[in-house]
C-alpha positions in Angstrom: 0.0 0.0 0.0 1.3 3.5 -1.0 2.5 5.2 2.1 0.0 8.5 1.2 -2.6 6.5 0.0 -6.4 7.6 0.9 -8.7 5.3 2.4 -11.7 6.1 2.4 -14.4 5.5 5.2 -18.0 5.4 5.1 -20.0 5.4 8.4 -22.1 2.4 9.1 -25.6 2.7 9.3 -25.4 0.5 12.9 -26.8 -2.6 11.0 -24.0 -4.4 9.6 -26.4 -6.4 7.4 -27.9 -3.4 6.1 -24.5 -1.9 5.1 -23.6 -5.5 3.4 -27.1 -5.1 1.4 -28.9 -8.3 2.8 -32.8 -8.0 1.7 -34.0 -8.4 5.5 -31.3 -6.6 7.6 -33.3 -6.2 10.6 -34.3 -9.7 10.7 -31.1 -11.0 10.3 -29.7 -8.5 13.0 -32.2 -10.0 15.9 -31.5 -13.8 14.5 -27.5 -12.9 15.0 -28.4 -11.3 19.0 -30.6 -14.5 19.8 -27.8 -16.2 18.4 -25.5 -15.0 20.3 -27.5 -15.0 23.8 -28.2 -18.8 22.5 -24.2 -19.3 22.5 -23.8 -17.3 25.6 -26.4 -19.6 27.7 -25.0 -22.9 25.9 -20.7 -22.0 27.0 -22.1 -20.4 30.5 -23.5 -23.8 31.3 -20.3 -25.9 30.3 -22.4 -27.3 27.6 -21.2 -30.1 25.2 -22.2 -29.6 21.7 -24.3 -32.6 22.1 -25.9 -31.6 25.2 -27.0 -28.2 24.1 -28.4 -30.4 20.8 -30.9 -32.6 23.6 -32.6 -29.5 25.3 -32.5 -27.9 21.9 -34.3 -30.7 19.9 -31.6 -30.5 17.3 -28.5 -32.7 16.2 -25.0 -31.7 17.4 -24.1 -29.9 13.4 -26.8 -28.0 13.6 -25.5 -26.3 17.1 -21.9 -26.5 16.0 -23.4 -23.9 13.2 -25.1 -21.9 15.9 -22.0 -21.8 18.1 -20.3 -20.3 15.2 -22.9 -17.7 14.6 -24.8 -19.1 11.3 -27.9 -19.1 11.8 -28.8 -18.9 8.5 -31.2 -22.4 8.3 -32.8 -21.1 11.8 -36.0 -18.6 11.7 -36.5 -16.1 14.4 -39.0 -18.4 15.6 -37.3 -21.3 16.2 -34.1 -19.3 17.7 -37.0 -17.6 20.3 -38.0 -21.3 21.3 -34.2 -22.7 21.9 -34.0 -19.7 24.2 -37.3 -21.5 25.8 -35.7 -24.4 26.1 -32.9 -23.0 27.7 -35.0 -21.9 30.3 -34.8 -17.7 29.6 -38.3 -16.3 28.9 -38.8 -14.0 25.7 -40.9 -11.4 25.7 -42.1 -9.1 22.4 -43.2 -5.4 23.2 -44.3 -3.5 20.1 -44.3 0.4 20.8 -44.8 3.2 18.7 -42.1 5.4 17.4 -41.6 8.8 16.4 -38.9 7.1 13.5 -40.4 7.0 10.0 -39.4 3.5 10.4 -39.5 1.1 13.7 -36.6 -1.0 14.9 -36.4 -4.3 16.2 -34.1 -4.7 19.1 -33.0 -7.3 22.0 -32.7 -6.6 25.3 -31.0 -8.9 27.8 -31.9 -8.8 31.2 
C-alpha cells in the first residue's frame, strides 16, 4: 500500500447487514443477537455440543453452526424457542415510534 494512499471510510448505518445489502437486515440482525444469547447460555453452562443439541431438539451440526454464529437455516421463531428451552423467557413489546421506520431490538436482562 502506498505510504500517502487515501482510504476512504464510510459510516455504518449500525446494522452491519444493512450496510452488506442483505434483503432483511433487521431480521437478520435479531436472528444474530438471539444467536449470540443462544451461545452465551450454551458456554455459560459448560455445555457439550451434544448436550446443548438434547434441550435444543436439534443434532450436534446443527449447534456446531449456531455456536459459530450461522444461523442462516434457523428462523427467528425457532431461535426464540431454543431460548425456551434453555430456560430464559422471551418477551415481544411493540411500541410506537416517532422514527419513520421502527426497529427491532433485543434486550437482555
Amino acid at each position: 500500500m502506498k505510504r500517502n494512499a487515501k482510504i476512504r471510510v464510510k459510516e455504518g448505518s449500525g446494522n452491519i447487514f444493512a450496510d452488506l445489502g442483505f434483503a432483511n437486515p433487521e431480521r437478520e440482525e435479531l436472528k444474530a443477537r438471539l444467536t449470540l444469547q443462544i451461545y452465551r447460555l450454551i458456554k455459560g453452562r459448560g455445555l457439550t455440543q451434544a448436550q446443548a443439541g438434547e434441550v435444543l431438539g436439534i443434532k450436534q451440526p446443527h449447534v456446531s453452526s449456531l455456536m459459530r454464529g450461522q444461523s442462516g437455516a434457523f428462523s427467528v421463531e425457532r431461535l426464540m424457542n431454543f431460548l425456551v428451552a434453555l430456560g430464559q423467557d422471551v418477551q415481544i413489546t411493540v411500541k410506537s415510534t416517532r422514527k419513520p421506520r421502527g426497529e427491532v431490538s433485543v434486550i437482555v436482562a
